[in-house]
C-alpha positions, 0 to 999 in steps of 0.5 A: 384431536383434542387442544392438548394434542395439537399444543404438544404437536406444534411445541414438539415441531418448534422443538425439532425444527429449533434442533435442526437449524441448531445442527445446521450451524454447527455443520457449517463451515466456520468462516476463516479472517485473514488480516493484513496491514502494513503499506499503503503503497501495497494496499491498493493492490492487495485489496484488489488481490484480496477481493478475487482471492476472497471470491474464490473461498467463499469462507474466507474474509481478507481485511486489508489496512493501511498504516505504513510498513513499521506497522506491518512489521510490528503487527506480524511480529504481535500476531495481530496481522498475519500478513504485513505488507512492507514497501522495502527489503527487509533490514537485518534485525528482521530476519525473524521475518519471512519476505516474499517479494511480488514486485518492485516499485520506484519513487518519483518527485511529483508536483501538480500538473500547473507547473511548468517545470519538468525536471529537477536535481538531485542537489535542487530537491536537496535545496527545497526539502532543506529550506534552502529554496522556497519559491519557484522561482529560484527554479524557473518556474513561476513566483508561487511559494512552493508547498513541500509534502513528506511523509511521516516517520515510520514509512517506507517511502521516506527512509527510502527518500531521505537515504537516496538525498541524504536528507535525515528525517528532523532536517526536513522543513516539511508544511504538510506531513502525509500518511499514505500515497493517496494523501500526499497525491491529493494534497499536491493535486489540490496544491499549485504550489506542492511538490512531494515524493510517491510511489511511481505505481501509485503516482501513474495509477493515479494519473490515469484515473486524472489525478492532475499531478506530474512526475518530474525526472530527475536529473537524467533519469525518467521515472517510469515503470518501464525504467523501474523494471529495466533498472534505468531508474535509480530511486526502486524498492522491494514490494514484500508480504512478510509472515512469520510462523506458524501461519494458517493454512488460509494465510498460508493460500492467499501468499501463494494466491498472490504469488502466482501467474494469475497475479501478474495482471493484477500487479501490472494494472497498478502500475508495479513491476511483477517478479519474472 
């Protein structure tokens, strides 16, 4: 076989094996991304959600992001998500939403594990988050200052607090603004002194992770899953994925992947109270 030949032999195979790999890819499933914002209540769950759902499509990616409720809702609204997570029942001016509720959850007031006090008012957490009171011991406790977390505007969590305690966003004489529930349970874990208001979910995950924070009742009510779930506990919201037409069809799976009885000991373990 003359050098030519052979030349022409290999450009020819480089040739059909380049058209091949080509055909390949155009055979091969496209990969489908599903995003999801909103929460950070929800967030953890939903990651965990997202990773066996994910699994189980292997052409499927579920990005999950946190940034608060507000977020979800305008993210949904924008078509930059196609799923938002929003850690309360919707309001009437976003009935162009559709919710499906997954779970419910409840806020409990929370300080670090140091103090000594287990329980508060309604009209003494009024006191702290107005100014009024600013030592711990006007309250029984030890003579530190007390450090008081909220949250920023635009979250859930707070419109859900400052309703309960009748306490408008700009009369709260906040030190420290937080985003989401892990920085406000790092803050006050790291704080003697702080007192904030979290997820009851998130707060007892936490703590059994040995988080050193502490859920204080408040007034005669415990805050607890258990108290959540059986209405005991008076502070408890609606945990929504909320989407709006039209949805893919892999959008469309994963809200009833998340929906389903296979979810429920996912929804458990992060300490929420699944939809019966």
């Amino acid at each position: 076989m003359t050098k030519l030949c052979r030349v022409v032999q290999m450009t020819l195979g480089v040739a059909v094996f380049a058209w091949h790999a080509i055909a390949a890819a155009d055979q091969a499933p496209t990969s489908a991304r599903i995003t999801v914002t909103g929460a950070s209540t929800l967030a953890p769950l939903i990651s965990d959600l997202a990773k066996s759902f994910d699994a189980a499509n292997p052409n499927v990616r579920t990005d999950v992001q946190s940034g608060g409720s507000s977020r979800a809702i305008t993210d949904v609204r924008k078509g930059t998500a196609q799923v938002g997570m929003v850690s309360r029942a919707l309001y009437p001016d976003e009935s162009d939403l559709k919710a499906l509720l997954i779970a419910r959850d409840g806020i409990a007031i929370v300080v670090n594990a140091a103090n000594p006090l287990k329980a508060l008012t309604r009209a003494q957490v009024i006191d702290i988050y107005s100014g009024k009171i600013k030592n711990w011991s006007a309250l029984g406790g030890p003579d530190m200052p007390i450090t008081v977390v909220s949250k920023a505007e635009g979250r859930s969590t707070l419109e859900i607090f400052s309703s309960y305690f009748g306490l408008p966003y700009r009369s709260i004489k906040a030190h420290v603004i937080v985003g989401d529930n892990q920085q406000e349970i790092m803050t006050i874990s790291g704080a003697k002194g702080a007192i904030g208001y979290v997820s009851i979910g998130s707060a007892e995950f936490e703590q059994k992770k040995g988080s050193p924070i502490k859920l204080l009742q408040l007034d005669q009510y415990v805050p607890s899953t258990g108290n959540v779930a059986s209405g005991a506990y008076p502070i408890s919201r609606e945990l929504n994925l909320v989407s709006r037409e039209p949805l893919s069809p892999e959008a469309k799976r994963l809200l009833a992947f998340v929906s389903a009885p296979s979810a429920k000991p996912f929804i458990q373990a992060h300490f929420f109270v699944p939809m019966p």
